[in-house]
LOKOLLO-619457 format. One record per atom (N, C-alpha, C): residue number from 1; atom name; y, x, z. Coordinates in steps of 0.2 Angstrom, whole numbers, plus 5000, padded with zeros to 4 digits. Layout:
<atoms>
+-----+----+------+------+------+
:   i : at :   yy :   xx :   zz :
+-----+----+------+------+------+
: NUM : CA :    Y :    X :    Z :
...
+-----+----+------+------+------+
</atoms>
This chain:
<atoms>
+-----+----+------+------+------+
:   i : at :   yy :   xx :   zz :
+-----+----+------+------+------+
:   1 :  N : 5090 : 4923 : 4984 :
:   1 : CA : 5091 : 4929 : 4988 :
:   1 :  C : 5097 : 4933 : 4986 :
:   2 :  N : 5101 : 4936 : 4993 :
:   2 : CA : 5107 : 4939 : 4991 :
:   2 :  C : 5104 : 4948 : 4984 :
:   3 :  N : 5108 : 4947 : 4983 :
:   3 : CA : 5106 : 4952 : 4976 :
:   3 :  C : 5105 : 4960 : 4979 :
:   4 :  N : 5111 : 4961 : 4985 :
:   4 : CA : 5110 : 4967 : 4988 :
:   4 :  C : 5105 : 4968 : 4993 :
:   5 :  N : 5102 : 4962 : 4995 :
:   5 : CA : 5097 : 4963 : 4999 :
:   5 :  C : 5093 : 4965 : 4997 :
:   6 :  N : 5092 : 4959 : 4991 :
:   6 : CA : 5084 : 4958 : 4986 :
:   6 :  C : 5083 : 4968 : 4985 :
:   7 :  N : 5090 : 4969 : 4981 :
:   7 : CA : 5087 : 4975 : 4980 :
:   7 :  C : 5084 : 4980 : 4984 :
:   8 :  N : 5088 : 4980 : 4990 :
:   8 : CA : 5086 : 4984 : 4996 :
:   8 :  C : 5079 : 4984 : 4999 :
:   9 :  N : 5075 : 4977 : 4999 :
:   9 : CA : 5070 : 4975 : 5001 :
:   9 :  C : 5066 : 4979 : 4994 :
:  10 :  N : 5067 : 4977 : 4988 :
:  10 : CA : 5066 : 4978 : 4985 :
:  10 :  C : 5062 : 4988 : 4981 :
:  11 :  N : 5067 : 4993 : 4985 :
:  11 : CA : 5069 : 4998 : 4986 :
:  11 :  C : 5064 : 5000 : 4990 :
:  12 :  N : 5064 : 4997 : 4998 :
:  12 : CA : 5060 : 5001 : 5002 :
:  12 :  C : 5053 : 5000 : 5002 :
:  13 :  N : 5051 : 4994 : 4997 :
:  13 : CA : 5042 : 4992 : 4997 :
:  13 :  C : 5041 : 4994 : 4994 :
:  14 :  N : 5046 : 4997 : 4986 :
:  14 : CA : 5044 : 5002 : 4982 :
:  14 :  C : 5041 : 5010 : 4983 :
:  15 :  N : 5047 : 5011 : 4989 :
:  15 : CA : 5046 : 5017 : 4991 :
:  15 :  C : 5038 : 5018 : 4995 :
:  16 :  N : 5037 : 5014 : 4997 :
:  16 : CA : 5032 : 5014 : 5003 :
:  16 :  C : 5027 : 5014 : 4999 :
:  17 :  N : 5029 : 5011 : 4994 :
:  17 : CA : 5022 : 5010 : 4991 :
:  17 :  C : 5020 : 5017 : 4985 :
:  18 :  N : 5024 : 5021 : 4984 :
:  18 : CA : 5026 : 5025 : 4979 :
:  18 :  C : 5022 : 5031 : 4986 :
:  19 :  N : 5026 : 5033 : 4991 :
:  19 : CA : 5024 : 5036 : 4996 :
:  19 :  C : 5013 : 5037 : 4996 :
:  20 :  N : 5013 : 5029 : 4996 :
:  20 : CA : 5006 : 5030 : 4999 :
:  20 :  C : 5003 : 5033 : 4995 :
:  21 :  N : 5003 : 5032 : 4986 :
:  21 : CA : 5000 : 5033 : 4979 :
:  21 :  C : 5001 : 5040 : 4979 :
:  22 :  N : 5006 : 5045 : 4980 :
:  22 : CA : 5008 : 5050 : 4979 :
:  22 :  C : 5005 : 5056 : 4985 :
:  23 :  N : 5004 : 5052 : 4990 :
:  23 : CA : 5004 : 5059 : 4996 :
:  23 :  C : 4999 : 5057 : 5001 :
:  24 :  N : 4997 : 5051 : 5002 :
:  24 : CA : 4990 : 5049 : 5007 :
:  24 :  C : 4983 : 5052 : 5004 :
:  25 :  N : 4981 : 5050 : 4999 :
:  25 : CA : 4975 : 5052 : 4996 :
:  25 :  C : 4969 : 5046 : 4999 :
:  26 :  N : 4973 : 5040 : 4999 :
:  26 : CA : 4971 : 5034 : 5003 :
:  26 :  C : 4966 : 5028 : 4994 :
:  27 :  N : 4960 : 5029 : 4998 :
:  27 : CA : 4956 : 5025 : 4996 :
:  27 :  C : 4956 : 5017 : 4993 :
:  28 :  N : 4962 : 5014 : 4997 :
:  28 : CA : 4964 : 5009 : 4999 :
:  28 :  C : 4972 : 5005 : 5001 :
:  29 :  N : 4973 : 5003 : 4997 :
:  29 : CA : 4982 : 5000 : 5000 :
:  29 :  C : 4983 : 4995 : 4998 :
:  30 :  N : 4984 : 4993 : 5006 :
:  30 : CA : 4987 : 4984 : 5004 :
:  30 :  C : 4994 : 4982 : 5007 :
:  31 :  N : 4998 : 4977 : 5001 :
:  31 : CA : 5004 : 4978 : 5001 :
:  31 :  C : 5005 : 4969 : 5005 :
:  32 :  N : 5008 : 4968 : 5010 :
:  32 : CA : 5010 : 4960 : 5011 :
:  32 :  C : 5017 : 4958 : 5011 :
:  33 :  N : 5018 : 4956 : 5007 :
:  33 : CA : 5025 : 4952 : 5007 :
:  33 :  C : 5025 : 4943 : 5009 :
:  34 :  N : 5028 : 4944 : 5012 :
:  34 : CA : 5030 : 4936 : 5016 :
:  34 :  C : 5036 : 4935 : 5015 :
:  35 :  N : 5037 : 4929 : 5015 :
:  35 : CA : 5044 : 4926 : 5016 :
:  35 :  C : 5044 : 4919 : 5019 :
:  36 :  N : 5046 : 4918 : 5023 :
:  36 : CA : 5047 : 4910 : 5027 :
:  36 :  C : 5053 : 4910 : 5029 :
:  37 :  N : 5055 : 4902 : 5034 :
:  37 : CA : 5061 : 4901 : 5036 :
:  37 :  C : 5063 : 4904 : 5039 :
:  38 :  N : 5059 : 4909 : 5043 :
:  38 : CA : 5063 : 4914 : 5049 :
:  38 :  C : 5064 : 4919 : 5047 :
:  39 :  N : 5059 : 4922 : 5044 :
:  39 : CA : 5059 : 4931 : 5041 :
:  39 :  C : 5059 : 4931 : 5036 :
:  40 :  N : 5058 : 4938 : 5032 :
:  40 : CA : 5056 : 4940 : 5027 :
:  40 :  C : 5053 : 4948 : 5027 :
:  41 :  N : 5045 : 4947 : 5026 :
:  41 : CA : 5044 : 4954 : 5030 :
:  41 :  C : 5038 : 4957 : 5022 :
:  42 :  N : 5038 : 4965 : 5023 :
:  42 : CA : 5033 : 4968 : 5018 :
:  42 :  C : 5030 : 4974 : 5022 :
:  43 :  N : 5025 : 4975 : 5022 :
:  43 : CA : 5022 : 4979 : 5026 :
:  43 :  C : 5016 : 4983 : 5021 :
:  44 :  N : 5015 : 4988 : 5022 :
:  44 : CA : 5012 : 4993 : 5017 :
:  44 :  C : 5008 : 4997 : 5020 :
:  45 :  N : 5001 : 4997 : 5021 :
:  45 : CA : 4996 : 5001 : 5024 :
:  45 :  C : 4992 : 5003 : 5019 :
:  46 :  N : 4990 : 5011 : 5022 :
:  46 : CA : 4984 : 5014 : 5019 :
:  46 :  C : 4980 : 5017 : 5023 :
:  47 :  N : 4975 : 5020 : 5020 :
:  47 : CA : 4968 : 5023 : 5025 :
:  47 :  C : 4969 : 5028 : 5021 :
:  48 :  N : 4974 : 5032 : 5021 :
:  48 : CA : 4974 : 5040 : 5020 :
:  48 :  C : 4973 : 5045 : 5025 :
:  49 :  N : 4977 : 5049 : 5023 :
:  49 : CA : 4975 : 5056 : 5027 :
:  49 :  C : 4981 : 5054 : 5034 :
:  50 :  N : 4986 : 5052 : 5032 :
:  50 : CA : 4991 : 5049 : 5040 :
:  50 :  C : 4995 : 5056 : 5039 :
:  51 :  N : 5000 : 5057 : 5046 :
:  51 : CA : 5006 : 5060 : 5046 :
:  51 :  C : 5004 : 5060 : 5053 :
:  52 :  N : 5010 : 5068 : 5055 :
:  52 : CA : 5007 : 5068 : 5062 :
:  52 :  C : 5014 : 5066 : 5063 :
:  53 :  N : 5014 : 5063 : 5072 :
:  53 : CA : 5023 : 5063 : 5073 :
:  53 :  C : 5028 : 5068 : 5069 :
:  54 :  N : 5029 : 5074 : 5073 :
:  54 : CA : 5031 : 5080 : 5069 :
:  54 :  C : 5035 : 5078 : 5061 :
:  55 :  N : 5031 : 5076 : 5060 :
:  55 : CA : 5032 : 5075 : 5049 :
:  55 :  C : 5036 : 5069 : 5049 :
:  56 :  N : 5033 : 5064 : 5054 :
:  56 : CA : 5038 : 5058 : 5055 :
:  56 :  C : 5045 : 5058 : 5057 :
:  57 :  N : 5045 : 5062 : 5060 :
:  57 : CA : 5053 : 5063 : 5062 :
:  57 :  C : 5055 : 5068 : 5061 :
:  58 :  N : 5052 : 5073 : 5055 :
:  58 : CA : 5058 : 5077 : 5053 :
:  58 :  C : 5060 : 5074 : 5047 :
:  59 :  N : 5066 : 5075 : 5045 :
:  59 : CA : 5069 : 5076 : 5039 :
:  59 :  C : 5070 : 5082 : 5034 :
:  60 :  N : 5066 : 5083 : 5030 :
:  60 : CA : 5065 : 5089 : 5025 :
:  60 :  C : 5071 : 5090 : 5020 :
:  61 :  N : 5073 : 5093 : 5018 :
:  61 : CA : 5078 : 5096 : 5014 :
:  61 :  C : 5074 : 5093 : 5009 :
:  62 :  N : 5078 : 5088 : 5004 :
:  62 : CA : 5079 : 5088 : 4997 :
:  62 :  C : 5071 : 5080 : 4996 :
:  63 :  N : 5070 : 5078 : 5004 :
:  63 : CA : 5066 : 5073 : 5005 :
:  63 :  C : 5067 : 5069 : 5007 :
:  64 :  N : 5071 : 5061 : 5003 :
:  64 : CA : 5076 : 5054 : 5006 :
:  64 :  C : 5070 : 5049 : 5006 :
:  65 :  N : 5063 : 5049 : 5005 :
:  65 : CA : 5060 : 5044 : 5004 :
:  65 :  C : 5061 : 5040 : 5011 :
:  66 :  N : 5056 : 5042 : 5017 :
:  66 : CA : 5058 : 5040 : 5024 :
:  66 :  C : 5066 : 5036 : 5025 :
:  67 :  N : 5070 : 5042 : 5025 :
:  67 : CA : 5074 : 5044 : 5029 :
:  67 :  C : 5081 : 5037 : 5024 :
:  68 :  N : 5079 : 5036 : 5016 :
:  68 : CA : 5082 : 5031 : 5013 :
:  68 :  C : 5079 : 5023 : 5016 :
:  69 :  N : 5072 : 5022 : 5016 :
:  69 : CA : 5070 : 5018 : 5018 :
:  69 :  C : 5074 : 5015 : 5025 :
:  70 :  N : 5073 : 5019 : 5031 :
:  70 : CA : 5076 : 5019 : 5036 :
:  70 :  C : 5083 : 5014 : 5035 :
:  71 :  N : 5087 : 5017 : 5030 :
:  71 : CA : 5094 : 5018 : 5030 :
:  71 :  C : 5094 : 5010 : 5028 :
:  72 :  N : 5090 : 5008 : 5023 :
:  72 : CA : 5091 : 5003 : 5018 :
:  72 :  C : 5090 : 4997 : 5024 :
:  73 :  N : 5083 : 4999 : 5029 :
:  73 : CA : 5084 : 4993 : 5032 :
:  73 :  C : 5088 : 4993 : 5038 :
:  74 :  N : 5092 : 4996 : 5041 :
:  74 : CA : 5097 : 4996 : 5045 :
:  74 :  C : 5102 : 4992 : 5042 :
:  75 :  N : 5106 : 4994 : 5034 :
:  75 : CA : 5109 : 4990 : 5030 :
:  75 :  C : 5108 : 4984 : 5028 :
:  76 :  N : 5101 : 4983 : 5031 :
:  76 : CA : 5099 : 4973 : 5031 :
:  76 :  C : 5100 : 4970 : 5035 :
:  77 :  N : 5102 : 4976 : 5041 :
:  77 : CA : 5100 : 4971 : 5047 :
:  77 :  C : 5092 : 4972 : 5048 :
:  78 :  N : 5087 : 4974 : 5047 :
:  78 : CA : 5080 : 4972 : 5048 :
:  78 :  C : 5077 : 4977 : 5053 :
:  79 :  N : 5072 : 4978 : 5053 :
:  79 : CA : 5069 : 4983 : 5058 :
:  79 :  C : 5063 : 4984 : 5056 :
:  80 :  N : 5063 : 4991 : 5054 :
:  80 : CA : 5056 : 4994 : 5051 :
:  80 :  C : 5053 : 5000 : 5055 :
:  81 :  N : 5047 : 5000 : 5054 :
:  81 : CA : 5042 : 5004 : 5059 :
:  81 :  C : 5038 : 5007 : 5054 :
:  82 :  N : 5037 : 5015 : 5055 :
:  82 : CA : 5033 : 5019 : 5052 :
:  82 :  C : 5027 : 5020 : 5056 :
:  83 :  N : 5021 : 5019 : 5057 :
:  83 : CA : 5015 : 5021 : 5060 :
:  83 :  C : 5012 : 5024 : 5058 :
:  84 :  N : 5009 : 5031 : 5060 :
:  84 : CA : 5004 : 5034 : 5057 :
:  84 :  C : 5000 : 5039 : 5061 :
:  85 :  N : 4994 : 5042 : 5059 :
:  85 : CA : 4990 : 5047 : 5062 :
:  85 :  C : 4987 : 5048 : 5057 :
:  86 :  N : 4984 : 5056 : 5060 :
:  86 : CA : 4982 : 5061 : 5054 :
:  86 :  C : 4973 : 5057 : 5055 :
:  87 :  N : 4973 : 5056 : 5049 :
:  87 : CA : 4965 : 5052 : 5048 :
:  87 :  C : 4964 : 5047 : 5048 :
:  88 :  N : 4970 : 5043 : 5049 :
:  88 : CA : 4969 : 5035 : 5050 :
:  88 :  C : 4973 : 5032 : 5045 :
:  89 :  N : 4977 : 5036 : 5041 :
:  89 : CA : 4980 : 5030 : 5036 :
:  89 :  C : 4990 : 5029 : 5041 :
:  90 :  N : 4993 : 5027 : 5037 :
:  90 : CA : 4999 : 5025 : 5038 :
:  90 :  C : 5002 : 5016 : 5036 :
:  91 :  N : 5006 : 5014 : 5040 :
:  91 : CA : 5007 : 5006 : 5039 :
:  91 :  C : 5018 : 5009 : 5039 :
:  92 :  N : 5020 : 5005 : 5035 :
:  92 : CA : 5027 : 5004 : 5034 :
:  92 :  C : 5027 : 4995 : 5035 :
:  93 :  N : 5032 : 4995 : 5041 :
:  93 : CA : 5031 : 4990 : 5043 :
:  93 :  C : 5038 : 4987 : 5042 :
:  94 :  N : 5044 : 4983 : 5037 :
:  94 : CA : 5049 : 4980 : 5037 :
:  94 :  C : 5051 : 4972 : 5037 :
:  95 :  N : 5054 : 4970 : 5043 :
:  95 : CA : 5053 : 4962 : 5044 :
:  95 :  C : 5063 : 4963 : 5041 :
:  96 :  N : 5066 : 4957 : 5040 :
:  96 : CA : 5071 : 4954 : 5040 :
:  96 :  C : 5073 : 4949 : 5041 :
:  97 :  N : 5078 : 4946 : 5046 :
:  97 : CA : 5079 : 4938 : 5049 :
:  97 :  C : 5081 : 4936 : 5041 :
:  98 :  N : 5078 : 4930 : 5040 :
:  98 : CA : 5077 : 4926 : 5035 :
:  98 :  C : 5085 : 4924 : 5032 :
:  99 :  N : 5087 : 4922 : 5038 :
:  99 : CA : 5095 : 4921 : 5035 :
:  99 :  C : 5101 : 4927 : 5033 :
: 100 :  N : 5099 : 4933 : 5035 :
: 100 : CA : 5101 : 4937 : 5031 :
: 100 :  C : 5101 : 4940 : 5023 :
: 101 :  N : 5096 : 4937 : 5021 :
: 101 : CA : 5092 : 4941 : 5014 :
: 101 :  C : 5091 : 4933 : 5010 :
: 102 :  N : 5093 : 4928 : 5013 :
: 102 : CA : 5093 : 4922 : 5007 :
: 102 :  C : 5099 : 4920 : 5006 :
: 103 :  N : 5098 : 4917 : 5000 :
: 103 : CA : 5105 : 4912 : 4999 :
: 103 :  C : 5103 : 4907 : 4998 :
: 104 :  N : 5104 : 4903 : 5002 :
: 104 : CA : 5105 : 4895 : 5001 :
: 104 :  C : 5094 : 4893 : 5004 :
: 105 :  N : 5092 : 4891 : 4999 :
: 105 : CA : 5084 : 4889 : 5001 :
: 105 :  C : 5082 : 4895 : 5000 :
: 106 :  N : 5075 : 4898 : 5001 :
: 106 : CA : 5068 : 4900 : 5002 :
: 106 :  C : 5070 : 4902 : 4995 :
: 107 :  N : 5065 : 4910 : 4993 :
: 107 : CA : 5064 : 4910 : 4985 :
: 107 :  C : 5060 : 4907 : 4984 :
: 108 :  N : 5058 : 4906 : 4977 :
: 108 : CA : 5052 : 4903 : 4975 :
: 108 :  C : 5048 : 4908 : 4971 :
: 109 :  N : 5042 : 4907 : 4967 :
: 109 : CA : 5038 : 4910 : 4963 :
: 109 :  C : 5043 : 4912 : 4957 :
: 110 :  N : 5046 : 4907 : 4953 :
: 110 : CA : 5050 : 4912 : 4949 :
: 110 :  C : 5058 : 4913 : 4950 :
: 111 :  N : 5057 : 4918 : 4955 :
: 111 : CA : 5065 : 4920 : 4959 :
: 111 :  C : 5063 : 4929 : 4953 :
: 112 :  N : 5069 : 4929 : 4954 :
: 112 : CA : 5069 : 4937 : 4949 :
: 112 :  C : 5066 : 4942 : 4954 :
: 113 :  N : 5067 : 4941 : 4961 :
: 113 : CA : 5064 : 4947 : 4964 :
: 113 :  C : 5055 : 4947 : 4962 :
: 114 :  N : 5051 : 4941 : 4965 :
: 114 : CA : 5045 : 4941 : 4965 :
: 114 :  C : 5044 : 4943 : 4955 :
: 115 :  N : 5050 : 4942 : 4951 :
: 115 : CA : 5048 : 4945 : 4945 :
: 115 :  C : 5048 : 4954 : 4944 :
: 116 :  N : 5052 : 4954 : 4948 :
: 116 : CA : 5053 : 4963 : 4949 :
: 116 :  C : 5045 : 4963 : 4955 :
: 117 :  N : 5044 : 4962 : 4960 :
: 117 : CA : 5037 : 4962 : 4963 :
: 117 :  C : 5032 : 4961 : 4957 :
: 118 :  N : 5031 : 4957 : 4953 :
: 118 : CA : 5025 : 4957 : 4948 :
: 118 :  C : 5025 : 4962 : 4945 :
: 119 :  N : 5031 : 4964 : 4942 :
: 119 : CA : 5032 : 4969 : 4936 :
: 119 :  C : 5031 : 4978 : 4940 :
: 120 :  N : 5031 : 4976 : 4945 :
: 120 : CA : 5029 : 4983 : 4951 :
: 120 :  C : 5022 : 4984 : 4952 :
: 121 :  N : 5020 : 4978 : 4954 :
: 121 : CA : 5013 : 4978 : 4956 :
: 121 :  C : 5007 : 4979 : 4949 :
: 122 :  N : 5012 : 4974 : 4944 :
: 122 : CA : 5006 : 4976 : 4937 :
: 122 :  C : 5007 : 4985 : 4934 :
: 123 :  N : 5013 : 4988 : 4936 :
: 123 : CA : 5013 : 4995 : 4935 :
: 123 :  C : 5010 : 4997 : 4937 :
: 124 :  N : 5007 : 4999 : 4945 :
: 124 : CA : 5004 : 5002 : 4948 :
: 124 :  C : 4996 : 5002 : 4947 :
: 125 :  N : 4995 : 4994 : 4942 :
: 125 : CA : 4989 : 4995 : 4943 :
: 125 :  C : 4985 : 4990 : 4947 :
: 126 :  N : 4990 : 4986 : 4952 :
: 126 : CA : 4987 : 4983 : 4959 :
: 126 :  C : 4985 : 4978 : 4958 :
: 127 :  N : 4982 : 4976 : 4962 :
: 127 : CA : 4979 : 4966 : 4960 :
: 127 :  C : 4983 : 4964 : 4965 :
: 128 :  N : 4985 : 4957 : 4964 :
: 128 : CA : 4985 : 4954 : 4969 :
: 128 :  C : 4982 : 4949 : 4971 :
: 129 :  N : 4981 : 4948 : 4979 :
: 129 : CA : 4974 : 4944 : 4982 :
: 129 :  C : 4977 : 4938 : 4981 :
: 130 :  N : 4971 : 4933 : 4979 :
: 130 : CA : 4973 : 4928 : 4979 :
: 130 :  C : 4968 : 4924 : 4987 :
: 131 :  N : 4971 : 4919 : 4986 :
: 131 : CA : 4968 : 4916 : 4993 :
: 131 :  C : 4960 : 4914 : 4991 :
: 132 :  N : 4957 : 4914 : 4997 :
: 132 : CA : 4950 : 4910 : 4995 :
: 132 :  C : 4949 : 4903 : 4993 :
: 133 :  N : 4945 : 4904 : 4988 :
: 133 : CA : 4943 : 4895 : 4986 :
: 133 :  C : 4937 : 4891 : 4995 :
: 134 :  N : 4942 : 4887 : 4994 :
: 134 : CA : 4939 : 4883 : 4998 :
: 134 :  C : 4934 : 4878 : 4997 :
: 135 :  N : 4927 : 4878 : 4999 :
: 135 : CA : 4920 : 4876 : 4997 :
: 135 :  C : 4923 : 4868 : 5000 :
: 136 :  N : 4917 : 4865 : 4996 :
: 136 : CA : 4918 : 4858 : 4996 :
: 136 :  C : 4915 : 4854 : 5001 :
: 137 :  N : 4910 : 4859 : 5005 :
: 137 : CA : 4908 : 4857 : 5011 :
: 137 :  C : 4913 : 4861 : 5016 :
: 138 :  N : 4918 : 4863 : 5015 :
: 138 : CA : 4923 : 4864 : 5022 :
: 138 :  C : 4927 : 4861 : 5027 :
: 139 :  N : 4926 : 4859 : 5033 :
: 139 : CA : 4931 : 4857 : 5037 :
: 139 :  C : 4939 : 4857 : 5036 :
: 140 :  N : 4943 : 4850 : 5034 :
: 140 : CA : 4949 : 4850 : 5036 :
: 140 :  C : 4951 : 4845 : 5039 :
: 141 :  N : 4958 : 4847 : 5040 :
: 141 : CA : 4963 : 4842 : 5046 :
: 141 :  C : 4959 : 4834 : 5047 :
: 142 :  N : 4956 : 4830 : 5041 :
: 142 : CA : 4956 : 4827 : 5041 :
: 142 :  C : 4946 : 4823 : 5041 :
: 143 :  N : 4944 : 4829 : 5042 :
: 143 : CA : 4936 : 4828 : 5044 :
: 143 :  C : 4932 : 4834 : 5037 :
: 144 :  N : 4928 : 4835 : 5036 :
: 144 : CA : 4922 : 4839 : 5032 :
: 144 :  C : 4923 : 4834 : 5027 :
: 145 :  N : 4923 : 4838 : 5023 :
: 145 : CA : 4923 : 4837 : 5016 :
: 145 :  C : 4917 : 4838 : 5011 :
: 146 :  N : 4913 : 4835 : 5011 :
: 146 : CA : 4906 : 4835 : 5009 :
: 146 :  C : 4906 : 4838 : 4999 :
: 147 :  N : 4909 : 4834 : 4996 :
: 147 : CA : 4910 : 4833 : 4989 :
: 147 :  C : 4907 : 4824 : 4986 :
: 148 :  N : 4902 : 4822 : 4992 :
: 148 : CA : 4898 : 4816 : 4991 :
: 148 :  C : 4905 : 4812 : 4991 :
: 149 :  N : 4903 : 4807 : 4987 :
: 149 : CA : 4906 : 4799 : 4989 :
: 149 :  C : 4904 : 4795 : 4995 :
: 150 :  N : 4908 : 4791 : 4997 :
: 150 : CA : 4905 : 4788 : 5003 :
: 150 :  C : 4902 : 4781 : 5002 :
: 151 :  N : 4897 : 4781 : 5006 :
: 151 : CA : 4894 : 4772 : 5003 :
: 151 :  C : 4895 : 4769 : 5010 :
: 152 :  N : 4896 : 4763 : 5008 :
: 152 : CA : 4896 : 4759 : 5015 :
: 152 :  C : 4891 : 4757 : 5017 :
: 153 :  N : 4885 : 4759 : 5013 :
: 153 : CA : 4877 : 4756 : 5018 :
: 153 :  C : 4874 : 4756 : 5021 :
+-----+----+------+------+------+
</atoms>
């Protein structure tokens, strides 16, 4: 990852997420971070109180949260979307083309970012979801998977 990206990336899912804990009074927040060959997107929704338009597009004296987020990802290159309403919660939505914000291959699990990401998420308290175990009788590519052995009888 380029190191001015990572940080910027880095920057605005803090902020979003720092936003949501501070001012939603949301019950609920969940954070996706993706990265593949094309993108590289984090998206931060909660089930707070929300923001009316209004709020969303002003800029308040002595308030850079939005207004730096914005900034950060324009200087990525990316395109981020603020959604919200009053009683539904708010979603921070930031994608970045993939070839902007790496260097060379794809991160991996220990790339210094996803260490600043863990060392973020264990402050806050958050879990992170892990994938569901897959049962031994479930369908894959390859036919159901019982657990049994197979007899030729």
């Amino acid at each position: 990852m380029k190191a001015l990206a990572g940080n910027d990336l880095l920057q605005v899912g803090r902020q979003a997420i720092t936003n949501a804990f501070q001012h939603s009074r949301a019950r609920r927040i969940h954070v996706l971070l993706s990265y593949g060959g094309e993108e590289f997107r984090i998206r931060v929704q909660d089930n707070g109180c929300g923001m009316s338009q209004e709020v969303l597009n002003s800029h308040r004296e002595g308030h850079y949260g939005m207004a730096g987020m914005q900034e950060r990802a324009q200087r990525l290159g990316g395109t981020m979307s603020i959604t919200s309403r009053i009683g539904e919660g708010t979603e921070v939505d930031l994608w970045v083309s993939a070839h902007l914000v790496y260097q060379g291959d794809l991160p991996h699990s220990g790339s210094p970012l996803a260490a600043k990401w863990h060392y973020l998420t264990e402050r806050l308290g958050m879990r992170i979801a892990k994938p569901p175990k897959r049962s031994l009788d479930t369908p894959t590519e390859n036919g159901p998977q019982t657990g049994k052995g197979e007899s030729n009888s």
